[in-house]
N, C-alpha and C positions, 0 to 999 in steps of 0.2 A: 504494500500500500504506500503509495508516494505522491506527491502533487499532481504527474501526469496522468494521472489514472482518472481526476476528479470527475474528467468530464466523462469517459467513459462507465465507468464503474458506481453508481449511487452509495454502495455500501464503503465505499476507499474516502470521501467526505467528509470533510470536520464532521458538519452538523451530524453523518449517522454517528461518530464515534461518541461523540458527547452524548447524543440521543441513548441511544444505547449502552452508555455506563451510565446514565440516568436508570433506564429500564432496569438494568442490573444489579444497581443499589436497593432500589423499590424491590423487586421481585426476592432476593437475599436479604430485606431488612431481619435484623434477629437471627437472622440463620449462621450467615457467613460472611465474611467480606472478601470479596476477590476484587481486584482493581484493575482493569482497561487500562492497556496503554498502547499506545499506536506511533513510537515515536520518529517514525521516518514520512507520519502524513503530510506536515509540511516540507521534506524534503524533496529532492530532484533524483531522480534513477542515478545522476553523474555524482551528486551529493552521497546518495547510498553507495556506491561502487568506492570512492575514496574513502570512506568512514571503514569499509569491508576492508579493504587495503593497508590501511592502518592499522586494523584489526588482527589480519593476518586470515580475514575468510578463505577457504580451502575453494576457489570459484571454479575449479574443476570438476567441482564433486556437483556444482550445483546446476539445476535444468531448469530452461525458459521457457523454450520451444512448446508451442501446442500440436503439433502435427505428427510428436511421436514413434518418428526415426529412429535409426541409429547413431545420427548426428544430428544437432541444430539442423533445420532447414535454413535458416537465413533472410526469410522471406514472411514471415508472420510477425503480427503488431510484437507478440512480447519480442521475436528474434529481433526485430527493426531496434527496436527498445534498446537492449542491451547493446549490442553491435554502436550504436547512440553514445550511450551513456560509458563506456565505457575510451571510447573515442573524447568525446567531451573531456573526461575525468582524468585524460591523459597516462593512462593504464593498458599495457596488454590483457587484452582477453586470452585466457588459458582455455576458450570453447573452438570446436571443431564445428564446423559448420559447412551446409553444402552450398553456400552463396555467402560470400565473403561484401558483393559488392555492391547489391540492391539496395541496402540500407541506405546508401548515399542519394539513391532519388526519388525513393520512397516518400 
C-alpha cells in the first residue's frame, strides 16, 4: 500500500485506513487492542524500495508480477510499478523479468 495505488485501489487510502482502525477499535472495544498501521500509505513505490535498501530487504525473494510466470513478465501495472520505482530510487532491481523495457513507455 503506497501513494500510487490511491487512485486505483479504495482500500490503499488514508481515509479506509483510518476508517477502518476506527471500525477496529469499536468492534474490539473491551476485548482487545490490536492497532492498524499502514506506514508506507503516504509513501512512493521509489520511497518504499530505498527505505527496503537500507533495510537490507532480500528483493529477490520478493514477487510483483500478477501474471504468474516463471519470471516477472515486465508488462503489468505492479511489473510497470516496480521496474519504476526502482529506477527512480536509483537501485538495481535483483528481479528477472521477461520485458526489461516496456516500462519506459508504458
Amino acid at each position: 500500500m503506497h501513494v500510487g495505488d490511491h487512485f486505483i485501489y479504495p482500500d490503499c487510502r488514508p481515509e479506509f485506513v483510518d476508517a477502518f482502525r476506527e471500525m477496529q477499535l469499536l468492534a474490539l472495544d473491551g476485548v482487545s487492542r490490536v492497532d492498524l498501521y499502514a506506514p508506507f500509505v503516504g509513501s512512493s513505490k521509489a520511497d518504499i524500495v530505498s527505505i527496503g535498501s537500507e533495510l537490507d530487504v532480500p528483493f529477490h525473494e520478493t514477487w510483483s508480477c500478477y501474471k504468474g510466470l516463471e519470471k516477472h513478465c515486465g508488462r503489468c501495472g505492479t511489473c510497470v510499478e516496480r521496474l519504476e520505482a526502482f529506477h527512480l530510487a536509483g537501485i538495481e532491481d535483483p528481479t528477472s523479468y521477461n520485458d526489461t523495457e516496456f516500462w519506459k513507455t508504458a
